[in-house]
C-alpha positions as CSV (number, residue, x, y, z in Angstrom):
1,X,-12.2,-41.2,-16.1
2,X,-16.0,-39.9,-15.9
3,X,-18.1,-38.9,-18.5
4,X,-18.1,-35.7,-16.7
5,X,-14.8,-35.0,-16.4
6,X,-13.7,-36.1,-20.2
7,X,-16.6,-33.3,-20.9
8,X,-15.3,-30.7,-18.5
9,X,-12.3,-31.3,-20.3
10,X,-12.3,-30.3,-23.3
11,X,-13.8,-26.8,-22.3
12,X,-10.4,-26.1,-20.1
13,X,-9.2,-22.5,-20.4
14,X,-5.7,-21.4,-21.0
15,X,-5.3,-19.2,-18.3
16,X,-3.5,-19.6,-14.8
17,X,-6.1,-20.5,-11.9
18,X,-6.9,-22.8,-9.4
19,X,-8.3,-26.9,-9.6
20,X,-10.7,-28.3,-7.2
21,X,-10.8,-31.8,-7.3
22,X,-13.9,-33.9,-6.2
23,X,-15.5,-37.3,-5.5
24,X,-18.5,-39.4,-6.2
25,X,-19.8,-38.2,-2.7
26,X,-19.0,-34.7,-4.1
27,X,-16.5,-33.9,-1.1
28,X,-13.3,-32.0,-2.6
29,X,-10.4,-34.1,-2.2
30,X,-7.5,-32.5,-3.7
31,X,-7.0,-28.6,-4.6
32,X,-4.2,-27.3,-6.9
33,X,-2.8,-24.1,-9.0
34,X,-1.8,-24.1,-12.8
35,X,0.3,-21.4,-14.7
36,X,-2.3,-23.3,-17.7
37,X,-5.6,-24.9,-16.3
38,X,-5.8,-26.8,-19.5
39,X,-2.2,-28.6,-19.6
40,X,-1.9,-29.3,-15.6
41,X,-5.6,-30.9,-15.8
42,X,-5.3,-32.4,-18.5
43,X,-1.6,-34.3,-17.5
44,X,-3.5,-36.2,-14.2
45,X,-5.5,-38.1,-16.9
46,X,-3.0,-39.2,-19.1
47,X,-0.4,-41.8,-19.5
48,X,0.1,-42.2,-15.2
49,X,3.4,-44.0,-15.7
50,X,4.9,-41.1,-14.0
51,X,2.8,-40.6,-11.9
52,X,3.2,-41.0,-8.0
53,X,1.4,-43.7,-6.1
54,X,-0.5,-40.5,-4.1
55,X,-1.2,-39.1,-7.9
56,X,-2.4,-42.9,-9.2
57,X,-4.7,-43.4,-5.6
58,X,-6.3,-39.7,-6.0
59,X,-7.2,-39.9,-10.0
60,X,-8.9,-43.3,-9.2
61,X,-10.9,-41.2,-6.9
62,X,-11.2,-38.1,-8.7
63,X,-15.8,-37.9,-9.6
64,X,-15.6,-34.2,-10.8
65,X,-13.6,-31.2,-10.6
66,X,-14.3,-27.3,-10.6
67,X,-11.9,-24.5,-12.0
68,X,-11.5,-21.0,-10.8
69,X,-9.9,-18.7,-13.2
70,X,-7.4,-15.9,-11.6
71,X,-5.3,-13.1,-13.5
72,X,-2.4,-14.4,-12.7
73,X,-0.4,-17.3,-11.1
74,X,0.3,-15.3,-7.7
75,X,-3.6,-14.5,-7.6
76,X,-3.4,-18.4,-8.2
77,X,-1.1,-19.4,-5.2
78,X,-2.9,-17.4,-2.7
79,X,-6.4,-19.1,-3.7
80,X,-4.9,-22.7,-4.0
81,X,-3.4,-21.9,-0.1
82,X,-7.1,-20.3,1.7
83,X,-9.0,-23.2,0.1
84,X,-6.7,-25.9,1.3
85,X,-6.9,-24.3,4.5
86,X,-10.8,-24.0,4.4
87,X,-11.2,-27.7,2.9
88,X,-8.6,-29.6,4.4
89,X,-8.7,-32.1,1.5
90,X,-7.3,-35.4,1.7
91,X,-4.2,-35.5,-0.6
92,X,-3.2,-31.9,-0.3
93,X,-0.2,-32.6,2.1
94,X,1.3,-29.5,2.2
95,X,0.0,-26.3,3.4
96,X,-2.8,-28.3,5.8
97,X,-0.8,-27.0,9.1
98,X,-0.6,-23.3,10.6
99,X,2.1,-22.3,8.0
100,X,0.9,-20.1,6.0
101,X,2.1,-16.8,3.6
102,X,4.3,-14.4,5.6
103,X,2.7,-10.7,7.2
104,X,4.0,-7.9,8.9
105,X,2.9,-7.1,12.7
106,X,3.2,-4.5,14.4
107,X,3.3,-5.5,18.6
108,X,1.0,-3.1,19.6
109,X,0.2,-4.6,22.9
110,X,3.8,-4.2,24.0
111,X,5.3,-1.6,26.0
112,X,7.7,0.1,22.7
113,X,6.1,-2.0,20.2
114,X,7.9,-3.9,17.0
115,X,7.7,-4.7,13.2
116,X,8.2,-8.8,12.9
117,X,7.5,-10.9,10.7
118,X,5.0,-14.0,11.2
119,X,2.9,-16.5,9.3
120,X,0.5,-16.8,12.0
121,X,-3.0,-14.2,12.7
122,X,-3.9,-14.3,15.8
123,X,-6.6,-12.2,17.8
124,X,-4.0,-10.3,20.1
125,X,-4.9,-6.7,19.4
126,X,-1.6,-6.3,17.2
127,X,-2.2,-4.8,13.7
128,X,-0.9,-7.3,10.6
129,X,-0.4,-6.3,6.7
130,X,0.1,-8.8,4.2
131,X,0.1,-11.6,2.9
132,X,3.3,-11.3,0.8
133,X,3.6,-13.7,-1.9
134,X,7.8,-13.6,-1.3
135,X,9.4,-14.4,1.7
136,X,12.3,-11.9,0.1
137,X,9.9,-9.4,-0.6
138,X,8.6,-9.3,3.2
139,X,12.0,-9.2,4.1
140,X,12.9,-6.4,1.9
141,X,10.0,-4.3,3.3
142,X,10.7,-4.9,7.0
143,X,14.4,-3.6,6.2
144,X,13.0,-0.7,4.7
145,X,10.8,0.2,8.0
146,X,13.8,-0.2,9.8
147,X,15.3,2.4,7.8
148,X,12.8,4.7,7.7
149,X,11.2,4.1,11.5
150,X,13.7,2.8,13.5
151,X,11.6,1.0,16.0
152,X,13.0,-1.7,18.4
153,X,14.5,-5.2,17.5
154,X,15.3,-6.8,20.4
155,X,12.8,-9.3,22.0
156,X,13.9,-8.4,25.7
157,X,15.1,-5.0,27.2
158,X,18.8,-4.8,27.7
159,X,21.0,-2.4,30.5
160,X,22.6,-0.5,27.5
161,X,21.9,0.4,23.8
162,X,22.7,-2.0,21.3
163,X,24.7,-1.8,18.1
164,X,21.2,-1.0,16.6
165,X,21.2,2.3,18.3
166,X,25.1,3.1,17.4
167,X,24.5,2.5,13.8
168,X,20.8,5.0,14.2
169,X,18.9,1.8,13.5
170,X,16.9,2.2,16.7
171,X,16.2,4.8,19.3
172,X,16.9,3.1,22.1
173,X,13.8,3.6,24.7
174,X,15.1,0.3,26.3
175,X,17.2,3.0,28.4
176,X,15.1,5.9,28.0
177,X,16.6,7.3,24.8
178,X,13.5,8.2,23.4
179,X,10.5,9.1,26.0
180,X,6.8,7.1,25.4
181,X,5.2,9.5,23.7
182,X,7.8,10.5,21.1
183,X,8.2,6.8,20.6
184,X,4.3,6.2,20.4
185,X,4.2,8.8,17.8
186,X,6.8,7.0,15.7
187,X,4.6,3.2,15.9
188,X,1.7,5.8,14.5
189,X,4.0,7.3,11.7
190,X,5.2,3.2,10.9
191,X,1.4,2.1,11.1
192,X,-0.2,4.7,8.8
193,X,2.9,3.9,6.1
194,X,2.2,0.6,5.7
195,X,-1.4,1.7,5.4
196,X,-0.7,3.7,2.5
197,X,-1.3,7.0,3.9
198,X,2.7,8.6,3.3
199,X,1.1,12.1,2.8
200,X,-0.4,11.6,6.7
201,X,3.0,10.6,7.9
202,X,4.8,13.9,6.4
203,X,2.3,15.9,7.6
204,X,3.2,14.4,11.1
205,X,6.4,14.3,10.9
206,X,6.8,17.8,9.9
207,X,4.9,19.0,12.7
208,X,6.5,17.2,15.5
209,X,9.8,18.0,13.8
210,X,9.4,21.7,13.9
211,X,8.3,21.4,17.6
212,X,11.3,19.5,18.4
213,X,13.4,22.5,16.9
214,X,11.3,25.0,18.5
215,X,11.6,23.0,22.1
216,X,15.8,22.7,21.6
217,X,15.8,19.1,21.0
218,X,17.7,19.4,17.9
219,X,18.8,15.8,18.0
220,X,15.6,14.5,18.0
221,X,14.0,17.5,15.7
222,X,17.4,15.9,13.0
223,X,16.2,12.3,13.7
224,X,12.7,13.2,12.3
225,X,14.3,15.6,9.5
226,X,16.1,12.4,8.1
227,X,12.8,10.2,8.4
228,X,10.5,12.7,6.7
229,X,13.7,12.6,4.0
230,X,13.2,9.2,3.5
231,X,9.4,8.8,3.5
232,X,9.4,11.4,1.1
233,X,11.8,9.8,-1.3
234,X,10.0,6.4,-0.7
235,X,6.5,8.0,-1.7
236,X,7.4,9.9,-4.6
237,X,9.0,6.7,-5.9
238,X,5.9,4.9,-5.4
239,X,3.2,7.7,-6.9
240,X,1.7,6.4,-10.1
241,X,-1.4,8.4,-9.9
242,X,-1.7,12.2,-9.4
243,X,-3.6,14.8,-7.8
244,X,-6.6,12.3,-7.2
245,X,-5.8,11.7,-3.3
246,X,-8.1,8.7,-2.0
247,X,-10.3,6.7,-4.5
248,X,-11.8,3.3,-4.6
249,X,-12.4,2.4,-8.1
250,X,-14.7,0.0,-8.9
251,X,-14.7,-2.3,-12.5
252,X,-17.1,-4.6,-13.7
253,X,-17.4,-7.0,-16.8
254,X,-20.0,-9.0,-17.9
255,X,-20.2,-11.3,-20.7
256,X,-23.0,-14.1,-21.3
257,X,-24.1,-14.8,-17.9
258,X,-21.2,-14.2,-16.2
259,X,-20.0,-10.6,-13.8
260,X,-16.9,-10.5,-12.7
261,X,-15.8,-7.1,-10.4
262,X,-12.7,-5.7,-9.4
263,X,-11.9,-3.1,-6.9
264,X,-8.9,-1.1,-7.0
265,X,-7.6,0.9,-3.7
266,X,-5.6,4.5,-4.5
267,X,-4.5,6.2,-1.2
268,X,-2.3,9.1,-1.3
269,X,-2.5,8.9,-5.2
């Protein structure tokens, strides 16, 4: 162990954050996350008995190391991930591939686009919201679109509705169930709600609702009553703040030399 790093050391925090590990050549070599900087440094220079052979090669190598402090361990996982992607280190073996945390996307270069879940960005014109921390929780929020916008599943078009459209889980455009533009309107509703902007999507939904009535298509005008229902439930669930519409609110802190800022996005209260 350096001189350095017995220094750097003793001035660990006890706080959750992220460990960047470097070499004489000052090249990072290793990046990690701790729920306590100051135990999980600390434990690579101790007694290495149980330590792995990777663990005993990379301390031998280990120069001088960097800490970034986050508020908390998720704030910690989602660091450790970008910089191992950005720095390719040498004995980071996981996470050095394409996989990555899970998003939303919505297909919006198909014909009767689709909510799916991937771990992969790519430039294709499709819109994408994330990352989630949870693979549950990403899960739990594409059922809950489903519910609420019930947009196509199926990869391919089939001859006949699915079970999807007998159990009013999708609209079945595959055979003209629902015409392009009504369906369009319903990918705009699903886009601006995972945006954050519910009071848009009522405001939508209402109108083309009443139109539906006033046109005779009660079935569809009842399709959108029980999705505005739902979307209303959903928002008023989710409202912490009131009567303040749209705000970015901006915090900063100094202390010593030191600024940290934090900006916090309210949309729809």
């Amino acid at each position: 162990m350096t001189e350095l790093v017995q220094e750097k050391i003793k001035t660990l925090p006890d706080s959750p954050g992220v460990y960047i590990m470097k070499n004489s050549q000052g090249k990072i070599i290793y990046v990690g996350k701790a729920k306590i900087l100051k135990n999980r440094v600390r434990q690579y220079f101790q007694n290495n008995k149980n330590h792995s052979p990777k663990v005993i090669a990379m301390v031998k190598n280990i120069f001088d190391f960097e800490t970034i402090v986050t508020a908390s361990e998720v704030e910690a996982l989602i660091l450790e991930c970008n910089l191992i992607k950005k720095h390719r280190p040498r004995y980071n073996i996981c996470l050095k591939d394409d996989k990555s945390y899970p998003y939303l996307k919505l297909t919006l270069t198909e014909d009767f686009p689709r909510v799916i879940i991937t771990r992969r960005i790519v430039d294709d014109d499709a819109k994408y919201f994330g990352p989630y921390t949870s693979s549950q929780a990403v899960k739990d929020s594409l059922e809950l679109l489903r519910k609420l916008f019930p947009l196509r599943t199926c990869k391919n078009f089939l001859k006949r509705p699915c079970l999807e459209f007998h159990i009013n889980r999708c609209l079945a455009p595959c055979v003209n169930k629902i015409s392009r533009a009504d369906y369009a309107d319903l990918v705009k509703a699903t886009e601006k709600f995972l945006e954050g902007k519910t009071a848009d999507v009522e405001r939508d939904l209402t109108a083309k609702m009443n139109k539906a009535a006033d046109d005779l298509n009660f079935e569809l005008a009842a399709k959108l009553r029980d999705i505005l229902f739902a979307v209303k439930k959903i928002s008023e669930k989710q409202k912490i703040i009131t009567d303040t519409g749209d705000l970015d609110a901006i915090g900063i802190s100094r202390l010593n030399n030191e600024v940290c800022a934090q900006i916090f996005f309210v949309r729809d209260g």
